[in-house]
Structures are given as structure tokens and as C-alpha cells.
C-alpha positions in Angstrom: -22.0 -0.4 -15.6 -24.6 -3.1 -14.0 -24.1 -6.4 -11.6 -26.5 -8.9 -12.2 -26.6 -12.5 -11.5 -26.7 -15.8 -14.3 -30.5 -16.5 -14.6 -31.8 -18.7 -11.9 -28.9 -17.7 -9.4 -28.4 -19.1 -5.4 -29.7 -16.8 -2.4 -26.4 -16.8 -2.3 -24.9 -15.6 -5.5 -27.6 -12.9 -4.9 -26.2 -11.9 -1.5 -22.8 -11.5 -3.2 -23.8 -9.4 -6.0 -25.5 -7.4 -4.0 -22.3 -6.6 -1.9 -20.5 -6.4 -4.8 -22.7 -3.6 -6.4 -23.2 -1.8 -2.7 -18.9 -1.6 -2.1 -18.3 -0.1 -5.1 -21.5 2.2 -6.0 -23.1 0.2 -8.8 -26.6 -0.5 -9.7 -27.4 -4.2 -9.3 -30.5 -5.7 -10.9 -31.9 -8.8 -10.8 -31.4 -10.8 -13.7 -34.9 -12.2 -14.5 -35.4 -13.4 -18.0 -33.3 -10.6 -19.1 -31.0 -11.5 -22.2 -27.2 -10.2 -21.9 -27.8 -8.8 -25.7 -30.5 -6.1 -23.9 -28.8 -5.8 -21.1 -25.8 -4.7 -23.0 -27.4 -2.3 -25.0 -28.6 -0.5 -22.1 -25.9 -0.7 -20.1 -22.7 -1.4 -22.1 -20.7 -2.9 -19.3 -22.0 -5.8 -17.6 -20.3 -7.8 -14.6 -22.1 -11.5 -14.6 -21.7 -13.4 -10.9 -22.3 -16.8 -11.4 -21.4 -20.6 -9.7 -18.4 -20.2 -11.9 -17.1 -16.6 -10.9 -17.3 -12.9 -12.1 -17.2 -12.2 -15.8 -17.5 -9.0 -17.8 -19.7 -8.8 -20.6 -19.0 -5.8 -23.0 -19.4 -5.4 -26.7 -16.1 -6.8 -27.2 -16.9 -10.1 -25.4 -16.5 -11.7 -22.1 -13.5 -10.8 -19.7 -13.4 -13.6 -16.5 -10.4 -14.4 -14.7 -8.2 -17.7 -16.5 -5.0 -18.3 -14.8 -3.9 -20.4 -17.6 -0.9 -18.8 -19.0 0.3 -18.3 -15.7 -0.3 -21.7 -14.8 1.6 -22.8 -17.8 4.8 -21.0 -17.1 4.6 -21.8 -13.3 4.6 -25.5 -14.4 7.7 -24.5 -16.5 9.6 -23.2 -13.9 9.2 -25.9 -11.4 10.6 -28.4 -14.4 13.4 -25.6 -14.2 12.6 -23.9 -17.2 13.5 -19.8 -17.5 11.0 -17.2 -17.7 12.0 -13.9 -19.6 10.1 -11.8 -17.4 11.6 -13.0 -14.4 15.1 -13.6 -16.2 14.7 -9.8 -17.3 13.6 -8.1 -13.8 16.4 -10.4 -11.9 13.3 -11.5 -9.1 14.5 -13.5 -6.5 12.9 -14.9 -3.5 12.1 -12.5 -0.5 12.1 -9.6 -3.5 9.4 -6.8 -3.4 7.3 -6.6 -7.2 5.3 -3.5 -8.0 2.8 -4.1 -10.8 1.5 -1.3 -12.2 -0.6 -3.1 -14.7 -2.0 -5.8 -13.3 -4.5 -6.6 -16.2 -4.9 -10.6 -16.1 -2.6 -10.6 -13.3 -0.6 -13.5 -14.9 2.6 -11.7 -14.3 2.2 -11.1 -10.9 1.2 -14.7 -10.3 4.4 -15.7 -11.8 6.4 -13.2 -9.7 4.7 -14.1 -6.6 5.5 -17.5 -7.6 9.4 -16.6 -7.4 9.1 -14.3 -5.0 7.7 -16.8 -2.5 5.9 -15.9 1.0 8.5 -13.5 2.3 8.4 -11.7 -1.1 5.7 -9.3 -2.0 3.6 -8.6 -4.7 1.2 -5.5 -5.0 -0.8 -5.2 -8.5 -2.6 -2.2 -9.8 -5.7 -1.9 -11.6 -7.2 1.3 -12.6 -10.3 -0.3 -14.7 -12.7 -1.2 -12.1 -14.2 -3.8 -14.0 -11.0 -5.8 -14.6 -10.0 -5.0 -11.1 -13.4 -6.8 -9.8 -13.4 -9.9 -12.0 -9.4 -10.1 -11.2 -10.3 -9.9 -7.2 -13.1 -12.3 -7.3 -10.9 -14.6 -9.4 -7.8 -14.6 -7.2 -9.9 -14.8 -4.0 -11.7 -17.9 -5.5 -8.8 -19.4 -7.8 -8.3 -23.3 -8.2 -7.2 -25.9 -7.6 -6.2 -25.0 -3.9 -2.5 -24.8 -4.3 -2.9 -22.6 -6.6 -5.8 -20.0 -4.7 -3.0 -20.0 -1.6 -0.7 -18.2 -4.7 -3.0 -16.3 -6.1 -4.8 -14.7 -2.3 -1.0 -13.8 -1.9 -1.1 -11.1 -4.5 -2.2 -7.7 -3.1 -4.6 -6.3 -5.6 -5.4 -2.6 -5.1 -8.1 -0.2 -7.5 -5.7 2.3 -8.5 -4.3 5.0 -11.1 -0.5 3.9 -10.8 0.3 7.6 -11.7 -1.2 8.6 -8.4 -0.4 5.9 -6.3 3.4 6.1 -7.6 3.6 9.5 -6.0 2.0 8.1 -2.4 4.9 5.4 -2.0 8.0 5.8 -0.5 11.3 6.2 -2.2 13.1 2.8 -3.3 10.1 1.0 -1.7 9.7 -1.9 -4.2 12.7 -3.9 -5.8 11.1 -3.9 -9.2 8.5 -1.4 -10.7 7.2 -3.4 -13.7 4.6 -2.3 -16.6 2.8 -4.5 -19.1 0.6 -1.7 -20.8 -1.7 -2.2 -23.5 0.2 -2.3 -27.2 -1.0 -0.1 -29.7 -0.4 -2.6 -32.0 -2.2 -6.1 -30.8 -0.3 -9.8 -30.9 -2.9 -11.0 -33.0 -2.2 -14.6 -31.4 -3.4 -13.5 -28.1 -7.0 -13.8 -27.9 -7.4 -13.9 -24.7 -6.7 -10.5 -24.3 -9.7 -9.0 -26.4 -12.1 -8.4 -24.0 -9.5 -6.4 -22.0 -9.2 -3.9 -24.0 -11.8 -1.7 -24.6 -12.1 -2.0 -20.7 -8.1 -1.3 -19.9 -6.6 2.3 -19.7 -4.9 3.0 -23.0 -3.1 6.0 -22.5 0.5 5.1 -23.7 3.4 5.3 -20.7 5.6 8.8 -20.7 9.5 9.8 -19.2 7.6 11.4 -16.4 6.0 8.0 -15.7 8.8 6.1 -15.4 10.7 8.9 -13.4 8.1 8.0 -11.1 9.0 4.6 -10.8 12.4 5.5 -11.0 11.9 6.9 -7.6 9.9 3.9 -6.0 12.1 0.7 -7.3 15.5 0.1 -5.6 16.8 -1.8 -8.4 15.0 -1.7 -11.7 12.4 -0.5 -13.6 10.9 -3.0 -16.5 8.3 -2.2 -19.1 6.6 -4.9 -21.5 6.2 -3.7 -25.4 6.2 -5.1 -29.1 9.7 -5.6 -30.4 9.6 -2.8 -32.6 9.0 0.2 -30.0 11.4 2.4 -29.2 12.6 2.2 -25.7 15.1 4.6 -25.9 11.9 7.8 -25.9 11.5 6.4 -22.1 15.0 6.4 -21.4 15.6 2.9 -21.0 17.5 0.4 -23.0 16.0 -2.9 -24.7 16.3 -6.1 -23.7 15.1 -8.9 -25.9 16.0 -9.3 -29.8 14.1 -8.6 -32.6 12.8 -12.4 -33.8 10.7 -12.1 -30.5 7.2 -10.6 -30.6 7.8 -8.5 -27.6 10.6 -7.2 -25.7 11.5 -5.3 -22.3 13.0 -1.9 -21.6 14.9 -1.7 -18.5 16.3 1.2 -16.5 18.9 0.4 -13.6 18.6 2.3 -10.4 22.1 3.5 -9.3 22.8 3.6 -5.6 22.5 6.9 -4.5 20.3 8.1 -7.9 18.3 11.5 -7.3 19.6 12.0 -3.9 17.8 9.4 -2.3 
């Protein structure tokens, strides 16, 4: 993996890319007259700061931070529209929201959204080159509404399987995964540059006991309509004309002694 700059970049931009590289034990090289084709051949991975933000460049395109969708279904709710992910994990204002995937982050933008400022939203990222482009983009979001939402989303570099086990019992409301699907929704485009960057090892029972123990009231997963919750131990929400659905696990009072 390599930071560089856009050709022709500020002192500035430089500055930043340097920090950038130096935090998080990178090599950073000055772009020159370089070409991103050679630059990916020799480096495969390769994080681009610019006067427009922090993109990735890999072999399956360009990964940058677009709060679009989120956007979308923000402007939604304010007309009062529903959202099934919030509908599904029952989010309320002043509600804690765990994200073990944070990916685009467009779900935790949405649940910080709902959750307001006395609610809290943490996101986890194990890719560090999502998790960089994602931090850059929420620090520097726009318009400036919408960056005072987005800075509010606390966006940590970490394996959820390990960080799971750090937390406190029934220290989040909702523990909520939105892994990678084995089988792509073609529509979404957006999404292709993620993943041969995002962790693709498929969620287990022993990962959601984990969250189990963490979330006070529920734990939700994202999937394709057609996967079978029930080898998690969770039941499905959502019907089958929809191109994804939710499993959902309840937290009884009182479950595992805690």
C-alpha cells in the first residue's frame, strides 16, 4: 500500500499525506509524473489525497467517500418517510448503535441521524484503507450540516471480533452487521471498489454470541433475501420480493447471567 498526492498537489496536501502515511506506517511517495496504471502495478493499493479528499485506487477501481445514499434516506426521513434499517433495529433518540461494519458508513450516518447528539454511534472498520478514506471523508464531509453529522460518528480501525470481546456487557443498544454478500446486488455499483478491499470472511454463531453479550436489546445483521438466518440463530425480518433482508436476535433481560 502507497500514499501519494494528485499530480501538482498544495504544500499542503503534501503535509497531509505525509501525516497520513507517518500515523499509520505507510510509505508515502511523491507523485511526480507518475501514472496511477504504474503505480498500481507496483503497489496494488494506492490511497490518492487530493483538493477533493482521499480515494483508493486498486485494480477494482476507485473507493472515495460519497455520502449519497445516506443523504438520500436522511432527506426521506425528515419528509417522514420510514427507513427499514431503523424500523428493523427499533433506534430511537438518545440510543447507543454499534457498527461492526462500517464499510461506507451510510448506515451509521443514518443511525446517528436518529440517534441525535445524546445518542451514540461507534463504527468499525477492519480494512485500513476503507477505514482512512471513510475518516478523511467524515472529518471533511459537506455541505456543513451535514460534516457536524458525519464528525459525530466515532470511527475506530478495528477487528469487531476482538474489539467485541474488549467491551462491556450490554454496552450498546444495538449491535448491527452489514457484511459483504457472497452473492453481489448487481445494482449497487458503488460498492465495487469495496470489495476486494473489505474483510470477507462470512459472520459465524460465535460472532453473534459476541454481540449477543455487548447489545442490550438487539442484535441485527444485513443479508440477501435468500440466506438463511436461522444457521446464526436469529429469525428474518423482511419478505422475500425484497433484495435483502435482516436477521434479528432479541436480548432477554437477564440473558447469560448478565
Amino acid at each position: 500500500m502507497l500514499v501519494t498526492t494528485a499530480r501538482k498537489p498544495s504544500k499542503a496536501i503534501e503535509a497531509e499525506a505525509r501525516e497520513i502515511a507517518a500515523a499509520h506506517g505507510i510509505p508515502c511517495l511523491p507523485r511526480g509524473n507518475r501514472n496511477l496504471e504504474s503505480l498500481l502495478r507496483e503497489f496494488n493499493t494506492v490511497l490518492v489525497l487530493s483538493d477533493r479528499g482521499l480515494s483508493c485506487f486498486t485494480p477494482g477501481g476507485e473507493l472515495f467517500f460519497h455520502p449519497n445514499m445516506a443523504a438520500v434516506r436522511i432527506r426521506l426521513l425528515r419528509q417522514g418517510k420510514e427507513d427499514k434499517m431503523l424500523d428493523i433495529c427499533e433506534l430511537t433518540p438518545g440510543d447507543s448503535f454499534l457498527d461492526c461494519t462500517a464499510g461506507l458508513c451510510s448506515d451509521s450516518l443514518v443511525a446517528k441521524y436518529q440517534v441525535g447528539e445524546k445518542g451514540r454511534v461507534l463504527s468499525l472498520e477492519q480494512s485500513l484503507p476503507i477505514y482512512l478514506v471513510m475518516l478523511h471523508g467524515l472529518k471533511n464531509a459537506n455541505p456543513p450540516r451535514f460534516r457536524e453529522l458525519a464528525r459525530g460518528i466515532e470511527l475506530v480501525h478495528a477487528d469487531f471480533r476482538s474489539y467485541l470481546q474488549q467491551l462491556p456487557p450490554r454496552s450498546f443498544d444495538v449491535v448491527y452487521f452489514d457484511p459483504m454478500f457472497d452473492v453481489p446486488v448487481l445494482e449497487a455499483s458503488s460498492l465495487m471498489p469495496l470489495r476486494p478491499l473489505a474483510c470477507d470472511k462470512p459472520l459465524t454463531p460465535g460472532d453473534i454470541d459476541l454481540a449477543a453479550r455487548v447489545a442490550r436489546r438487539r442484535v441485527v445483521v444485513k443479508q440477501r433475501s435468500f440466506f438463511d438466518f436461522s444457521r446464526l440463530g436469529m429469525s428474518q425480518r423482511g419478505g422475500p420480493r425484497r433484495k435483502t433482508a435482516y436477521g434479528v436476535l432479541e436480548i432477554k433481560e437477564n440473558e447469560n447471567g448478565f
